[in-house]
N, C-alpha and C positions, 0 to 999 in steps of 0.2 A: 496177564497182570494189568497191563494198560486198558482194557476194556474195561475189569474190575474195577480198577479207581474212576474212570469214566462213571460208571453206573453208580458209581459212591456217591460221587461230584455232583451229578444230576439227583440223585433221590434227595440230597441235604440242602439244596438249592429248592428242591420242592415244596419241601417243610419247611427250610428256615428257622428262626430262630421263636421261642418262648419265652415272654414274658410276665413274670408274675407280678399281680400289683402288690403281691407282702412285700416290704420290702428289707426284710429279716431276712426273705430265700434268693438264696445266692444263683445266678442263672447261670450256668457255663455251655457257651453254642457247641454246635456239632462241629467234632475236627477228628484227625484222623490220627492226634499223641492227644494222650492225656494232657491236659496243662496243668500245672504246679497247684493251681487254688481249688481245682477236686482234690487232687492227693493228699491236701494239707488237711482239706475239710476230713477224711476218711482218716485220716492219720489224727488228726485230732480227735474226732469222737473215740479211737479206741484208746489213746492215752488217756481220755475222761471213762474209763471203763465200756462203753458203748460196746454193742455191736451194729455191722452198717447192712442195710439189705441193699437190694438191688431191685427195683418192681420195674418189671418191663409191661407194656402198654400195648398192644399190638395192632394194629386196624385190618382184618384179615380181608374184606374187601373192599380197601380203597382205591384198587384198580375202577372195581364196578359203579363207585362212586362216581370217579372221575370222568367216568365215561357217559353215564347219562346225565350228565351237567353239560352245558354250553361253555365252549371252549372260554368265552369272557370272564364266562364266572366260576373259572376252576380255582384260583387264586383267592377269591372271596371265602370260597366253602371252606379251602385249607385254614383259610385266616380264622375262620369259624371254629370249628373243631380245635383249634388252638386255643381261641381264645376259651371255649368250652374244659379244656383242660385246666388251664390256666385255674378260673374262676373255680371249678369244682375241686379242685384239690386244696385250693384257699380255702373251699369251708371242709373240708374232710378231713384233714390232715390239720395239725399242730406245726405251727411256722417253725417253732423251735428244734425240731424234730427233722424237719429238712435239710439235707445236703446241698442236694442241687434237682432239678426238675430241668431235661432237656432230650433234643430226640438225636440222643449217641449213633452215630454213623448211620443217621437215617433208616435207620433199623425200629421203628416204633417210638414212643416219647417212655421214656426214662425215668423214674423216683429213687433217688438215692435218699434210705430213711434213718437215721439214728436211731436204736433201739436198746432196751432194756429188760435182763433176765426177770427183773423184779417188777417193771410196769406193763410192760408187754407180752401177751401169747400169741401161736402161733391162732388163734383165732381171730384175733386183735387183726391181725395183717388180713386175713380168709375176708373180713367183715369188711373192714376198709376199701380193699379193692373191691368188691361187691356192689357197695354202694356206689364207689366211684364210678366204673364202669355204666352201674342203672340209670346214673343221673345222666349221667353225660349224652346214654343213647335216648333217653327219653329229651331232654333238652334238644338233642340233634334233630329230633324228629316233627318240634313247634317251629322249628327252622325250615327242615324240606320236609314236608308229609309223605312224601313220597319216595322218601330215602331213606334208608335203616343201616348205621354202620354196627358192622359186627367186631365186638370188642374181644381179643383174648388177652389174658393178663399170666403172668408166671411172676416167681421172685426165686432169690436163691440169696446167700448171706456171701458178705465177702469174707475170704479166709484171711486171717489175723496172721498166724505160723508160718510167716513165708516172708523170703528175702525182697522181694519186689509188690510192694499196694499198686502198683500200675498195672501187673500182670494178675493182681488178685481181683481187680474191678472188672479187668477186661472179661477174666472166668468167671464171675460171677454175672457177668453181664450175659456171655455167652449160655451161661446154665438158666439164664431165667428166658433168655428167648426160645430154649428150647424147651420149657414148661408151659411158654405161653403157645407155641405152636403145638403142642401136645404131640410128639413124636410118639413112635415105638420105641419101647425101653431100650432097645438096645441102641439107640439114635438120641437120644436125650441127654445121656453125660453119663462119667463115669461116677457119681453119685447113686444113679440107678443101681448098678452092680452091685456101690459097698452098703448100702440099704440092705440091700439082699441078702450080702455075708453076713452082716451084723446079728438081724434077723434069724438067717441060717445055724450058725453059729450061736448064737445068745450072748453077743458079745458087746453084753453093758456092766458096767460097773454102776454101783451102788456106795456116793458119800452118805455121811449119817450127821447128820447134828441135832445137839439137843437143846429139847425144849424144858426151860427153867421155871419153876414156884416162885414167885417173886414173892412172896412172905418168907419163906424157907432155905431160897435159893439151892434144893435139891432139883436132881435130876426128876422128870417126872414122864419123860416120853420122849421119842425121835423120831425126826424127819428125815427119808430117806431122797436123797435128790439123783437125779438119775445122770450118766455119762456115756457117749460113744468112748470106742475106742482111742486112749490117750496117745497124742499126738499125730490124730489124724482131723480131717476137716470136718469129721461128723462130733467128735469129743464133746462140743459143746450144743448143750440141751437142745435150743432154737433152733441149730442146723439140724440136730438130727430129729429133731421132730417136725419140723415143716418140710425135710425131704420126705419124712416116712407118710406124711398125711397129704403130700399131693401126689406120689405112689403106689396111692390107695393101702397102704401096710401102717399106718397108725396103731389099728385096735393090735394085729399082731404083735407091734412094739410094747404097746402097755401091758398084752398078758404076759409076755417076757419079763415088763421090770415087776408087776405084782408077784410073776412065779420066784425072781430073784428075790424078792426082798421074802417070799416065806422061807424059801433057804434058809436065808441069814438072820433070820428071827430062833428058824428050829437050831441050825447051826451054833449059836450062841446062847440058847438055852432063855434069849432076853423076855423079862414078863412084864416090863414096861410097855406103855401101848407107842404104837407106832403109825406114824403120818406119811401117809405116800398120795403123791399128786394122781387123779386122771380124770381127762378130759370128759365134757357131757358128750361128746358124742361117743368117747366109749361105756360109758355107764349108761348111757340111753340105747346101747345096740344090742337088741332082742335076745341074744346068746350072753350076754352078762351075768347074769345068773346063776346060769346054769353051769359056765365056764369056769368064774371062782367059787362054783360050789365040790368041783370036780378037783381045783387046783388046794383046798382043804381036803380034801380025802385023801390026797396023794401027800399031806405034809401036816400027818396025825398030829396032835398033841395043841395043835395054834387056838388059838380060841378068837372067834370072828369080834369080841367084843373086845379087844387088845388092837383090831385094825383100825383105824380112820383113814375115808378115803376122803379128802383135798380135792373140792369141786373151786377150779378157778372161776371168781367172778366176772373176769373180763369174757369168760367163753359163755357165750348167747348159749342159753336151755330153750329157747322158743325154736318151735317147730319141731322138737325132737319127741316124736309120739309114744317110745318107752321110757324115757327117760322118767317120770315121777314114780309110773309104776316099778322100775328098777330101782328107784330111790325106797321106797314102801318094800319091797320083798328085802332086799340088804338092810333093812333096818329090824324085820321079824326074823333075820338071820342073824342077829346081834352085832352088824358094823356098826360105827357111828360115822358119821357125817359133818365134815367141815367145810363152810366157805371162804375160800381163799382171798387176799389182795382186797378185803374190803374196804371198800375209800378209793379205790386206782380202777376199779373198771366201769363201762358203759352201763350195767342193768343196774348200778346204783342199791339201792336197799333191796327193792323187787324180789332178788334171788333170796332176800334173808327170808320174806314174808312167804316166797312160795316153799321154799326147801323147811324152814325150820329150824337151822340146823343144829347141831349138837356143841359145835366150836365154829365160835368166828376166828378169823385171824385178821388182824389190822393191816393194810400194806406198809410199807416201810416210809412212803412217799408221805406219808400225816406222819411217821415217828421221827425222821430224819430231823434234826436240832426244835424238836416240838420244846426242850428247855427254856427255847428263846422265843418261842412264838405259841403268846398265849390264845390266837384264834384256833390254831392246833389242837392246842388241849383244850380247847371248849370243841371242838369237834371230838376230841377221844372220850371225854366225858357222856356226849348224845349219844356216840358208839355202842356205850356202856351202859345207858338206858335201854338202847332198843335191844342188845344182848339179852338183860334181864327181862324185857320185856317176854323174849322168844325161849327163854330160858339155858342157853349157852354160855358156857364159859368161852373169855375170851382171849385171846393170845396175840400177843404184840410182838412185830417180826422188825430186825433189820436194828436192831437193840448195838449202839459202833461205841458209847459212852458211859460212862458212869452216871452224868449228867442227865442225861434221857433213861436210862434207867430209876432214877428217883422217881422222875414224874410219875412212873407208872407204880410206882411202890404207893406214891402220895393218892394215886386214884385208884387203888386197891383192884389192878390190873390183877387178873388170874395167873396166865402164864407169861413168859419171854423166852424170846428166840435170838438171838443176831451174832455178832463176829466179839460181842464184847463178853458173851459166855464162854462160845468158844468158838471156835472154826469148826467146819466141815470135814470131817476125817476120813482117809482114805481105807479103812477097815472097820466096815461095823462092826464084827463080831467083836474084834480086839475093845471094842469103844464099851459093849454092851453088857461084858461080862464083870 
């Protein structure tokens, strides 16, 4: 045990401490108890509904660094790559969005992120550390040309459901260094496993809420959103989908909740059409096609023009070489096509001009008290040009008021969505019928 702390002692003494010049982000040095102002910072984001990640930062050969450096300027280099972090996550990251930024038990440098069901995907984070990591060793390398630090990166989410946030950071902290170190499944966490069951099993539940005619205020369609296992650490969406997608079991996961939700569509008899989210990387993966052409055969009676699949705009389509073409065959097979969260993600309009799509949906981030804020609603209004323009109906999400519901009545919004129609219910069929 004494050597351990020794070697703790010495690696956090190597690093030392991180300074960010935001000065919105909170730094908290390496030690060996949590201190009270991470706990609070984590404790606060989730009493603000948040969830918190955890992005571990790895330097897999920093030994090799430090070895072909001159003992003078070992100090210098570390200082570098720090201040290298520092700098690149000021511009990647949203200051607001930060916990804390620091290198936790000397164990790699640390991002604790505040996040959101409704602004963030699990791509959002894939992308962020991507660039992170590229700037950084590109940066590193105008420094020593003849040095290359190799970056690995992992994340995990901290668990909410549990008596102690001190012991939830620590495992979340431990789950991401084992992501970033890319173990053997059976050496990674016990997240691996319940992925597996889940998967094994088919053990997701399907809420349903519905989407409103805002002339009519009839029902006119549902949104099905998907759940792990309740009252376990995957229940919630983020968790169980950025485990299943750096476990390489993603697409598995999606044809699981598409097969759930035809279930629940024939189970209920419903002939309202219905909104189910997935990702471009599984509507872009070669076998798409032909997989919910198979999962219609097996569940007679559905008609492919009653589904719409929910392409998040936050998730990048660049680079994914089936993906337009699976876009074009699900459309001669009569899906429709929606782009999600528009207004909150990175590709900006881009994804409306190249996809087309059939429904926009507004994020909630432009509807939220847009009553009070008239540059809001001259942004909902341009929404609604370019809609027309693409010819989609469009749908307003995240609807909490009466208040914000007019607006959209007054700009002769198509459909609405949010908690002020109704909540999310734990049985669609009961919902549907």
């Amino acid at each position: 045990m004494g050597c351990r702390y020794m070697k703790m002692v010495k690696s956090v003494m190597q690093w030392g401490k991180i300074f960010l010049p935001l000065s919105s982000i909170r730094y908290f040095p390496p030690q060996f108890t949590l201190r009270n102002p991470l706990i609070e910072g984590v404790t606060d984001a989730f009493e603000a509904g948040h969830e918190v990640v955890v992005i571990v930062f790895k330097i897999r050969n920093r030994q090799d660094l430090m070895e072909q450096t001159e003992a003078h300027l070992q100090s210098k280099l570390i200082k570098n790559l720090k201040r290298l972090f520092q700098t690149v996550v000021g511009q990647e990251v949203n200051s607001k969005e930060v916990i804390t930024l620091h290198d936790y038990f000397g164990e790699g440098i640390n991002l604790l992120l505040k996040v959101d069901h409704d602004r963030h995907s699990i791509s959002n984070i894939d992308i962020m550390i991507k660039k992170i990591t590229e700037k950084i060793e590109q940066d590193f390398i105008k420094l020593y040309p003849s040095q290359y630090p190799i970056i690995e990166a992992g994340y995990m989410f901290v668990e909410k459901h549990t008596y102690s946030i001190h012991d939830s950071i620590v495992a979340a902290h431990r789950h991401a260094i084992g992501m970033a170190e890319k173990r053997k499944q059976s050496e990674i966490n016990e997240m691996v496993l319940a992925i597996n069951k889940i998967i094994n099993q088919k053990a997701i539940t399907l809420l349903a809420q519905p989407i409103i005619d805002v002339s009519t205020n009839e029902i006119r369609a549902w949104e099905l959103l998907s759940r792990g296992p309740k009252g376990t650490v995957l229940e919630s969406p983020l968790q169980l989908f950025s485990v299943a997608r750096q476990t390489g079991r993603l697409y598995e996961l999606e044809m699981i909740v598409l097969e759930k939700m035809l279930q629940q569509v024939k189970a209920s008899r419903c002939r309202q059409d219905v909104f189910v989210n997935c990702t471009p990387i599984s509507l872009g993966n070669i076998r798409f096609p032909s997989d919910i052409k198979s999962l219609l055969q097996k569940y007679r009676g559905i008609s492919p023009k009653q589904i719409t699949f929910e392409v998040t705009e936050q998730d990048s389509i660049e680079g994914l070489k089936n993906f337009a073409y699976n876009i074009k065959v699900l459309r001669l097979m009569g899906f429709k096509i929606a782009v999600d969260d528009t207004g909150a993600g990175y590709s900006s309009l881009s994804t409306i001009s190249e996809i087309m799509p059939d429904i926009i949906k507004i994020d909630r981030s432009l509807i939220e008290n847009i009553d009070k804020n008239s540059v809001k609603e001259s942004m909902l209004k341009g929404l609604l040009l370019v809609a027309k323009e693409a010819g989609s109906l469009v749908v307003a999400e995240g609807i909490e008021n009466k208040e914000e519901a007019l607006v959209l009545t007054r700009n002769n919004v198509d459909l609405a969505q949010g908690n002020f129609y109704a909540r999310p219910a734990m049985f669609f069929e009961e919902i549907a019928t």
